[in-house]
C-alpha positions as CSV (number, residue, x, y, z in Angstrom):
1,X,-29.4,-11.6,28.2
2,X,-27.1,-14.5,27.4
3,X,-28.5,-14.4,23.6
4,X,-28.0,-10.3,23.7
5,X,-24.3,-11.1,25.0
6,X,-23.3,-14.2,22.2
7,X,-25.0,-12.4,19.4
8,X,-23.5,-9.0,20.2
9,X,-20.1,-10.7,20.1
10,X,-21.0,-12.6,16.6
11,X,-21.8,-8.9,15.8
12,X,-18.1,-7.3,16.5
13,X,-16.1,-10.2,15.7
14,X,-18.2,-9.9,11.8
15,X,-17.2,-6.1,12.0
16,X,-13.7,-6.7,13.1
17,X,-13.0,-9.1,10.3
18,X,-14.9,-6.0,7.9
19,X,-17.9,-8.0,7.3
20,X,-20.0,-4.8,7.4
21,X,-23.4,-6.6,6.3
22,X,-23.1,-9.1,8.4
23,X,-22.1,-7.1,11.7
24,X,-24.9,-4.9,10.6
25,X,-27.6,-8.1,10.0
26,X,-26.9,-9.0,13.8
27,X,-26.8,-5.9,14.9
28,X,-30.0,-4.8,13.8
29,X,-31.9,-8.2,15.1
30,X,-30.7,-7.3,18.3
31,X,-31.9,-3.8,17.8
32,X,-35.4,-5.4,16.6
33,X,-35.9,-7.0,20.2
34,X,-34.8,-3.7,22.1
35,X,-34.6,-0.5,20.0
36,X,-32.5,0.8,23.1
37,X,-29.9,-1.2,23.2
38,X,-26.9,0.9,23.4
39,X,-24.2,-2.0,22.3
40,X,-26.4,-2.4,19.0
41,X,-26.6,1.0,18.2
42,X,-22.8,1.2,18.7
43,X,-22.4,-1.4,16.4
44,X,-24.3,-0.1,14.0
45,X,-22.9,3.4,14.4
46,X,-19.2,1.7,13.6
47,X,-20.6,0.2,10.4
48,X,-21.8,3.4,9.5
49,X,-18.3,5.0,10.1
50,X,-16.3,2.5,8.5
51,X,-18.7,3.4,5.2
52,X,-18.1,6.9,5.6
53,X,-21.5,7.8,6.3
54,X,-20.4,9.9,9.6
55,X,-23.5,11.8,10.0
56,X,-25.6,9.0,10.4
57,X,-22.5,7.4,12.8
58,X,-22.9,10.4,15.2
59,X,-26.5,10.3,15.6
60,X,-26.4,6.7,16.5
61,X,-23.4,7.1,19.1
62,X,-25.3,9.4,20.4
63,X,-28.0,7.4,20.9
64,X,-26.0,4.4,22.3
65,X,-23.9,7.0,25.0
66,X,-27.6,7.9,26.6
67,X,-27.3,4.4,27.8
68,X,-24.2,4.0,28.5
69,X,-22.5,7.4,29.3
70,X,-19.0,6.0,30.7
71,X,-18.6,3.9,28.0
72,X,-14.9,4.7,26.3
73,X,-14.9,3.1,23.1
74,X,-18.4,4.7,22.3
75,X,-17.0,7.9,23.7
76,X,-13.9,7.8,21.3
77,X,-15.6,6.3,18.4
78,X,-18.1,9.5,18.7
79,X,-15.5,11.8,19.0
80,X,-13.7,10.6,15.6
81,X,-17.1,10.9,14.1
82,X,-17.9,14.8,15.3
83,X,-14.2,15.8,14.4
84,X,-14.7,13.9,10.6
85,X,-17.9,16.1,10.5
86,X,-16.2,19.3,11.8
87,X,-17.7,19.9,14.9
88,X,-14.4,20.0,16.6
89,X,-15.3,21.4,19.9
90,X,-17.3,18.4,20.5
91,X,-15.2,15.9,19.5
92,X,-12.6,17.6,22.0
93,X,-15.1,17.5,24.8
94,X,-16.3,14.0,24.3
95,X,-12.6,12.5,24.0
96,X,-11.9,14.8,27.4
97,X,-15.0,12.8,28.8
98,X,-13.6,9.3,27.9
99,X,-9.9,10.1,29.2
100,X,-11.4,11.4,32.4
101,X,-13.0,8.1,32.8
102,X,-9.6,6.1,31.8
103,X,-6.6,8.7,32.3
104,X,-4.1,5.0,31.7
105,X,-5.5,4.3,28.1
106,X,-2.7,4.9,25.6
107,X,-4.9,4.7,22.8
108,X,-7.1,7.6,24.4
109,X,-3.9,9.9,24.1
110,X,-3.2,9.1,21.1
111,X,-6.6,9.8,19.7
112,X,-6.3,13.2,21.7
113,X,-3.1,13.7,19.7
114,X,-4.4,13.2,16.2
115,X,-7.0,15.4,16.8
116,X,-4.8,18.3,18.2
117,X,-2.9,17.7,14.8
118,X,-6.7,18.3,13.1
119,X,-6.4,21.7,14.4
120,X,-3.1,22.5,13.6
121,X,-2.0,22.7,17.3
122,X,1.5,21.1,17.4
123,X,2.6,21.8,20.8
124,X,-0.1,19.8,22.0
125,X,-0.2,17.0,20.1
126,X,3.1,16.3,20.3
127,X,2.8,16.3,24.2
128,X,-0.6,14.2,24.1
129,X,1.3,11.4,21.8
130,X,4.4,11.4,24.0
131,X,1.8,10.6,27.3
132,X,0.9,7.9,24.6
133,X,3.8,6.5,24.4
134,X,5.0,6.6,28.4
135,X,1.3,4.3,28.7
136,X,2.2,2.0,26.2
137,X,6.0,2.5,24.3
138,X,4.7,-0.2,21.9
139,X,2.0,1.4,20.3
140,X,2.9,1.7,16.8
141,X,-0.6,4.4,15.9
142,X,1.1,7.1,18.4
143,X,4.7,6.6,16.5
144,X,2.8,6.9,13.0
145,X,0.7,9.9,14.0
146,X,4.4,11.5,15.4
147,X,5.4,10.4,11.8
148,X,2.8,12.9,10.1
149,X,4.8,15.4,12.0
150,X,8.1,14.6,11.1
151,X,7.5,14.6,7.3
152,X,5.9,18.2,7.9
153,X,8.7,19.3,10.0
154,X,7.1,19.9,13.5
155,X,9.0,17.4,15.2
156,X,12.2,14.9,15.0
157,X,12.4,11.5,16.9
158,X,14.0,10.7,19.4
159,X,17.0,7.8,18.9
160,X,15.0,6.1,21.6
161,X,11.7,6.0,19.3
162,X,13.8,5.2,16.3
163,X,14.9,2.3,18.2
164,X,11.5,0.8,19.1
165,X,10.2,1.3,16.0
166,X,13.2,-0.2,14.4
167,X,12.8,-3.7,16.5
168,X,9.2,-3.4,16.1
169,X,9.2,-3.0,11.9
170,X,11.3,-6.7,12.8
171,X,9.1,-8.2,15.2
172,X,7.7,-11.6,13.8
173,X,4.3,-10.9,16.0
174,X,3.6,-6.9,14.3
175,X,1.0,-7.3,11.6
176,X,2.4,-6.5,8.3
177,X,-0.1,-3.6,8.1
178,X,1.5,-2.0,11.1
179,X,5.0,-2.8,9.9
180,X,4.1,-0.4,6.9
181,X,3.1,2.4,9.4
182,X,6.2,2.1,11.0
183,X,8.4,1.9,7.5
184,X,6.2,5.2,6.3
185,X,7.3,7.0,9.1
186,X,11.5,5.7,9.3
187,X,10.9,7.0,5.8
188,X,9.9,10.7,7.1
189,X,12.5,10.1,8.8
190,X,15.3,9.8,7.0
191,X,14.1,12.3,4.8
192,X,14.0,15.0,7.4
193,X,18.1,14.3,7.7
194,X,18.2,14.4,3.8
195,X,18.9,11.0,3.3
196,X,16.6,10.4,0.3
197,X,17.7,6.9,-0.8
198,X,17.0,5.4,2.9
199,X,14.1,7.0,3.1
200,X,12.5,5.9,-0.6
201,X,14.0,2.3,0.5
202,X,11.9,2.5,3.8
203,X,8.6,3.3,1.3
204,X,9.4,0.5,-1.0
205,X,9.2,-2.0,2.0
206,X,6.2,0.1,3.2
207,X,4.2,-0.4,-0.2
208,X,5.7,-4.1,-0.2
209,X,4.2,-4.9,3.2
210,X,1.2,-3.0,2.6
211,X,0.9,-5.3,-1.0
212,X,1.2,-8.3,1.2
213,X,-1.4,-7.3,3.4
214,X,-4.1,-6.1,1.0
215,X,-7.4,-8.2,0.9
216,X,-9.0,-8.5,-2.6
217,X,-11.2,-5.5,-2.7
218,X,-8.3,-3.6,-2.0
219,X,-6.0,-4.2,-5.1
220,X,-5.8,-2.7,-7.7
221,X,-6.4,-4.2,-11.3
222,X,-5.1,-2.1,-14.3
223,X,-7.4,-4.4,-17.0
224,X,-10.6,-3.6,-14.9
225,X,-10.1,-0.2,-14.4
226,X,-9.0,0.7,-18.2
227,X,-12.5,-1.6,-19.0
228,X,-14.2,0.8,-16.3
229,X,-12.7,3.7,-18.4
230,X,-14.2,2.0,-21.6
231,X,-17.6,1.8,-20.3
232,X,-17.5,5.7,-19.1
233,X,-16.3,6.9,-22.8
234,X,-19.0,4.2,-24.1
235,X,-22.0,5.6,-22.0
236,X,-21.4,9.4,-22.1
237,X,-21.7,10.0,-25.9
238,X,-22.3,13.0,-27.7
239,X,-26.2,11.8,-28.2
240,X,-26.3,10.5,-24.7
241,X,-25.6,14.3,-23.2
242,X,-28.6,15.4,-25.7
243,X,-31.0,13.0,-24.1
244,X,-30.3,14.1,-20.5
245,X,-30.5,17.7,-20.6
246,X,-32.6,18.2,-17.6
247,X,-30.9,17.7,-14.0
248,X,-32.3,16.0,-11.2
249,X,-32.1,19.5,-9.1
250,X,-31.1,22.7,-10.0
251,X,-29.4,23.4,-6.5
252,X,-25.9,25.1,-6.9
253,X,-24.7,24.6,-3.2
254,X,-22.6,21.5,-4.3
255,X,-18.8,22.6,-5.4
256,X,-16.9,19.2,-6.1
257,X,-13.2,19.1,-6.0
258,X,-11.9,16.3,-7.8
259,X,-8.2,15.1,-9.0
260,X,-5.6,12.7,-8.0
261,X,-4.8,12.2,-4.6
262,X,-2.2,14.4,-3.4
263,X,-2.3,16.9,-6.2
264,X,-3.8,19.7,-3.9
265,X,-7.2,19.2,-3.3
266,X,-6.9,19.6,0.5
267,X,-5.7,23.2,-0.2
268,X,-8.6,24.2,-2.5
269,X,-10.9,23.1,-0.1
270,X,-9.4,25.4,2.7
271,X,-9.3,28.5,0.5
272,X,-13.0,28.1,-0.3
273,X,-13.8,27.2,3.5
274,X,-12.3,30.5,4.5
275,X,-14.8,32.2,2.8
276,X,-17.9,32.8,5.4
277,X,-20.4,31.9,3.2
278,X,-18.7,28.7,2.3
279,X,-18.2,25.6,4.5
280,X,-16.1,22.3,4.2
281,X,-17.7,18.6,4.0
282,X,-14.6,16.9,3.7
283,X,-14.0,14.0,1.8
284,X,-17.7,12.2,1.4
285,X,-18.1,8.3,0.2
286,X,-21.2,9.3,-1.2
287,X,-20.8,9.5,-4.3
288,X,-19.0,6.4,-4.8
289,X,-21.9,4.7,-2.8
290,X,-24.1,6.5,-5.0
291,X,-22.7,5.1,-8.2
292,X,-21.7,1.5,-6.9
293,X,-24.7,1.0,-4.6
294,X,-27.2,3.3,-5.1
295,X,-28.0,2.7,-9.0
296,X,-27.7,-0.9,-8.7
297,X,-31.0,-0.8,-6.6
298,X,-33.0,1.4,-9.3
299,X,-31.3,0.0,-12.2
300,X,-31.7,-4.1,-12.0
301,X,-28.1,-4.7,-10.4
302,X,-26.4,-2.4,-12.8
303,X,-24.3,0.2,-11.5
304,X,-22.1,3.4,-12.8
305,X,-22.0,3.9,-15.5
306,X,-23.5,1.5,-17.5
307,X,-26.9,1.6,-15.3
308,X,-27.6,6.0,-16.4
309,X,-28.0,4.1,-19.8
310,X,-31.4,2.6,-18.7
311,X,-32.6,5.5,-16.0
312,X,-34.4,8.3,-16.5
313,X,-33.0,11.2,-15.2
314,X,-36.2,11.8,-12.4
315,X,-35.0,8.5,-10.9
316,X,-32.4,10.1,-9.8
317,X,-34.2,12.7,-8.1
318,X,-34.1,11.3,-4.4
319,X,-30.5,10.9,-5.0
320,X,-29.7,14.3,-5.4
321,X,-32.3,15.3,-3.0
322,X,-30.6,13.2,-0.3
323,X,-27.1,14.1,-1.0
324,X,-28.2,17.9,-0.9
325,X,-29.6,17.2,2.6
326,X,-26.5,15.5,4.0
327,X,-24.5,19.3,3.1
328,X,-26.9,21.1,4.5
329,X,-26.5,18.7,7.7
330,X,-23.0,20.2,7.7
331,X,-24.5,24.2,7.2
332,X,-28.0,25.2,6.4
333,X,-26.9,28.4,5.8
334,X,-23.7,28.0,3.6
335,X,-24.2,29.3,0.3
336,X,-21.7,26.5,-1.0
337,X,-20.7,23.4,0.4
338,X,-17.5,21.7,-0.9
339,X,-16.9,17.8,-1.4
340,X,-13.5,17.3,-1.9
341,X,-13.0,13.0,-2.3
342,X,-10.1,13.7,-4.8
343,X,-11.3,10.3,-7.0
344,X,-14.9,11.4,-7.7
345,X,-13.5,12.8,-10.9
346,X,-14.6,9.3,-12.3
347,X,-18.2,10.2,-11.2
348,X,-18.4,13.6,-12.8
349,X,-20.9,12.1,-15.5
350,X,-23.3,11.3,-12.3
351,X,-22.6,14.3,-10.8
352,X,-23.7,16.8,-14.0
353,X,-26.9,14.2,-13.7
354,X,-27.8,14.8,-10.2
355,X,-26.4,18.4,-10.3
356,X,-26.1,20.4,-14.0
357,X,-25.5,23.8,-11.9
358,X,-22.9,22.3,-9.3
359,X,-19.3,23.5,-9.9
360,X,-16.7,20.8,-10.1
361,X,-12.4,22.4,-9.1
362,X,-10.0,20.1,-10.8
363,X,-6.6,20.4,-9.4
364,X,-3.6,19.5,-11.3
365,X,-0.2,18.9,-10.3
366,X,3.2,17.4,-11.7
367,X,2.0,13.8,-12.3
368,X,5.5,12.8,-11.1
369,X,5.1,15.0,-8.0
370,X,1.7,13.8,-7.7
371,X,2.3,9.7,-8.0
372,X,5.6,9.8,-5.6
373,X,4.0,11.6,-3.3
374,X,1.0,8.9,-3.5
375,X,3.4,6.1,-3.1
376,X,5.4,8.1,0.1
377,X,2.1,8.4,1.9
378,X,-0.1,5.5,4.0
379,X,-3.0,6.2,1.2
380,X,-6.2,3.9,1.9
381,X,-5.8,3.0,-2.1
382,X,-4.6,-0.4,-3.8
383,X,-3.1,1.4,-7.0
384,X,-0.5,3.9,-4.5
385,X,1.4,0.8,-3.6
386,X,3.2,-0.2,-7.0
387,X,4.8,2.6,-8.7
388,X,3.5,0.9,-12.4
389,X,0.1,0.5,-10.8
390,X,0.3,4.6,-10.4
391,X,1.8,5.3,-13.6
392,X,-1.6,3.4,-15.0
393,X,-4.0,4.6,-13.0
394,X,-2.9,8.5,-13.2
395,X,-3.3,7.4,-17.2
396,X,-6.2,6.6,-16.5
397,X,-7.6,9.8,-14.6
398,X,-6.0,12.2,-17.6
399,X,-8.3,10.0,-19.9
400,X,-11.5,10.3,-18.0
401,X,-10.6,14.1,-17.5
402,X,-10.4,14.7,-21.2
403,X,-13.9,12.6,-22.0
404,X,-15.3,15.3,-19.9
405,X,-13.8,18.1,-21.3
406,X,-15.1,16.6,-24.9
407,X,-18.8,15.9,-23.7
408,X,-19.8,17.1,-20.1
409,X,-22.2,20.3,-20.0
410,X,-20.8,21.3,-16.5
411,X,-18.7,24.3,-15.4
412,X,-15.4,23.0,-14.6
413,X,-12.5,24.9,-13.4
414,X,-8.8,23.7,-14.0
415,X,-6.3,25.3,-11.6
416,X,-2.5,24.0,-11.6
417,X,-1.0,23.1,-8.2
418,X,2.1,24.8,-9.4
419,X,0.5,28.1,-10.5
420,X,-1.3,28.5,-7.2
421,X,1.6,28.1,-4.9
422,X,3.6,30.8,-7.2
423,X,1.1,33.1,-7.6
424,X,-1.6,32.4,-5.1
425,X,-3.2,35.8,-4.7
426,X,-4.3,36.1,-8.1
427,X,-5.7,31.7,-8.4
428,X,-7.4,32.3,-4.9
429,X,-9.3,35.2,-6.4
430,X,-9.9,33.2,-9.5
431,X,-11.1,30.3,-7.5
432,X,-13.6,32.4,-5.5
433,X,-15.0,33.9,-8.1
434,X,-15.5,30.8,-9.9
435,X,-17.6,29.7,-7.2
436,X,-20.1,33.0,-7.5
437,X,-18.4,34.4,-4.1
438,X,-18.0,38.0,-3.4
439,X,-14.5,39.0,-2.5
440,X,-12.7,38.2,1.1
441,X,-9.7,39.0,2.3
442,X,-9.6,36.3,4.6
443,X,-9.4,34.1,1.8
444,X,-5.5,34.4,1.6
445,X,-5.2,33.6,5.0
446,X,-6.9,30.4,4.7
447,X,-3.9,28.9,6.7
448,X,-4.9,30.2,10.1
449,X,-8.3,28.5,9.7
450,X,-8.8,26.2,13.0
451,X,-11.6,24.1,11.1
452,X,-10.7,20.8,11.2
453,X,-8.6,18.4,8.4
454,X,-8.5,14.9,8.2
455,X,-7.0,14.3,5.3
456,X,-2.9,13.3,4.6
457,X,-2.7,16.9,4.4
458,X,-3.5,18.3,7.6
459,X,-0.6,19.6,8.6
460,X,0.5,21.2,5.3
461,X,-2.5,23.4,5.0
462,X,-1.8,24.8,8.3
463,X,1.0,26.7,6.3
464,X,0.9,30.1,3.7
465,X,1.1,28.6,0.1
466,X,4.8,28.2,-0.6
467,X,6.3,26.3,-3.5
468,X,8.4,23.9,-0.9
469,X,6.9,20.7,-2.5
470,X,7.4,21.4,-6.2
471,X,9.5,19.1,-8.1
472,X,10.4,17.0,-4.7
473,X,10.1,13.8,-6.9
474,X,13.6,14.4,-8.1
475,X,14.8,13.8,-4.7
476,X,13.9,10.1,-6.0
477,X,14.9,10.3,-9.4
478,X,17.1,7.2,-9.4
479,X,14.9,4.8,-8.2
480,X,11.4,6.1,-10.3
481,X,12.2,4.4,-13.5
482,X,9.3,1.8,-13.4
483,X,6.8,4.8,-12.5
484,X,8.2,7.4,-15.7
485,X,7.8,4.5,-18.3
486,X,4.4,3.5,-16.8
487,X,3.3,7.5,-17.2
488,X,4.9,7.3,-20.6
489,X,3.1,10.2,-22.6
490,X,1.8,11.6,-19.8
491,X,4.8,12.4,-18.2
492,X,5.6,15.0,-21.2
């Protein structure tokens, strides 16, 4: 028991400093001497969830809650699992379950908040986060997730709450990763009272701290990623498509929304997941995990792209047949499945591989619009924190678009952000059709939808199409200098 108890601290303290394979090493010794053992499993479950893999996370939580049932962490980490997954009604009971066990835990309430904001329901989670805050009036999540619904106009602080979050943003002993949350959110702030040059002045310190804070993985490096861009125009050639004309399945369930973040995305996906024939997977990692782990294990340590160069495409086969499984997890009897992670528009090469008949939505928006709003939004992405870094890597994304559009066999659909918000009857119909849907009417009222959203766009989806968010960038003009040279051509 006392080896159990030292190795299954070894094992959080390695997952709290995000050494995932080494959590996940001890973790799985321990699970080698009992295959019971509900703190392993819960460990493991976390490493599964902190790599996106959220299926696999729930199946393990609920494996480690048959042995210990009361046990409030598990409970909330399962709940944040079911609701990424969509099985809100779950996720609602379990986090009941865990506050019922510890009614005093501010970070309970919170979590009951943020998913009340998953479904749209205001009211509540503005009451949830405010018991929050009377458990604990220092707990800088509950005043970022009140933040989400100041920018989207649900809700205005309280000079009280400004206060605390004020002296906390100072405090010498906040982390500089929670100082951003709070500068995002005086930065809602002051643009809810139309105050635009406080608020972009609270972002720039957001981005600044958030800079400060980042680890190595998680900058961004224009040189690599233009060399990354290289290698993609370099691998899928002309001659290259010719060689690789047969997929690795023939499925057409997959329908892959792709673009920068913030251009829309979230929006498409809710408009397709209104359809009854159609469910929502969110945003998956799999691809990415897929291109940067997955080929490196058939193709000698070689990974996307340059490792399609030396696999044949029936390599690939258990690839696609696993990812196909993981939507069907999600609806066995959904005609089409959406994956909307905005950034796998650098994998579409992959994808055509894996999935010639799978439909790919690319959404374009203002790049303007698009990069301020990257850079006035916590995003979990090195290149939204410097304006320059944006202007390159949206560069970037309009370069690996147009290889595709030269070379890539795959049915691609372009719809404009700006064009569906003015006209949305006739680009939802366009959209559905696109996706080999018959007609719905409920598809315009994709709004009133109570499936769950996770994304930085939760709240806005919960509202009819409107054009409220066009051309908000010039609220900024005079401080987006470094961003328009940094688009330069693209900006035209």
């Amino acid at each position: 028991m006392a080896m159990n108890s030292s190795s299954l601290e070894n094992g959080w303290t390695e997952l709290r400093s995000s050494n995932l394979d080494a959590a996940l090493k001890i973790f799985r010794e321990m699970l080698r001497q009992d295959p019971n053992l509900a703190e392993a499993l819960h460990g493991i479950g976390l490493v599964a969830l902190r790599t996106g893999n959220y299926e696999i996370a729930v199946s393990l939580l609920e494996r480690a809650l048959k042995g210990q049932p009361r046990q409030v962490g598990c409970l909330a980490d399962y709940s944040y699992c079911l609701r990424r997954v969509g099985r809100l009604e779950p996720a609602v009971a379990a986090l009941s379950s865990a506050l019922e066990i510890d009614p005093e835990n501010s970070q309970l309430w919170r979590a009951s908040g943020e998913l009340m904001i998953s479904r749209g329901d205001t009211e509540n989670a503005v009451q949830q986060q405010h018991k929050s805050i009377a458990l604990e009036q220092t707990n800088i999540d509950t005043y970022a997730q009140l933040g989400l619904l100041v920018r989207d106009g649900y809700y205005s602080y309280s000079q009280q709450e400004l206060d605390v979050m004020s002296r906390l943003a100072e405090d010498k002993s906040v982390t500089e990763r929670a100082k951003a949350m709070l500068k995002f959110s005086l930065g809602y702030h002051f643009d809810s009272i139309d105050d635009p040059d406080q608020a972009f002045g609270s972002f720039i310190q957001a981005n600044a701290l958030r800079l400060r804070a980042a680890v190595p993985s998680e900058q961004f490096n224009p040189k690599l990623h233009a060399e990354f861009v290289d290698e993609i125009e370099e691998t899928f050639t002309a001659e290259f498509i010719d060689k690789h004309v047969t997929g690795a399945n023939e499925s057409e369930l997959p329908v892959f929304i792709v673009g920068m973040m913030r251009s829309g995305t979230t929006l498409i996906e809710q408009i397709i997941a209104s359809h009854p024939d159609a469910t929502a997977a969110g945003e998956l990692n799999h691809l990415y995990s897929m291109a940067t782990q997955g080929l490196g294990m058939l193709a000698n340590g070689q990974s996307y792209p340059g490792a399609l160069k030396i696999l044949r495409t029936a390599a690939l086969t258990p690839m696609a047949n696993d990812y196909l499984a993981l939507l069907q997890q999600r609806n066995p009897d959904a005609k089409r499945i959406t994956d909307k992670m905005p950034t796998n528009f650098q994998f579409l090469g992959l994808v055509w591989m894996l999935f010639p008949n799978a439909r790919v939505i690319h959404v374009e928006r203002d790049p303007m619009d698009t990069c301020v709003s990257c850079y006035c939004n916590n995003l979990q992405a090195g290149w939204t924190c410097d304006l320059e870094d944006l202007g390159y890597f949206y560069r970037n994304y309009r370069r690996i678009m147009r290889i595709w559009e030269a070379v890539l066999p795959i049915r691609i659909l372009h719809v404009k952000y700006e064009d569906l918000v003015s006209k949305p009857d006739a680009d939802i119909r366009r959209i559905i059709e696109f996706c080999g849907l018959p007609w719905r009417d409920e598809c315009l009222e994709f709004h009133k939808s109570r499936d769950s959203v996770s994304t930085a766009s939760k709240l806005q989806v919960r509202k009819a199409v409107h054009g409220g968010r066009v051309a908000r960038w010039k609220r900024y003009e005079k401080h987006l200098e470094p961003l328009r040279c940094a688009l330069g051509d693209e900006n035209n």
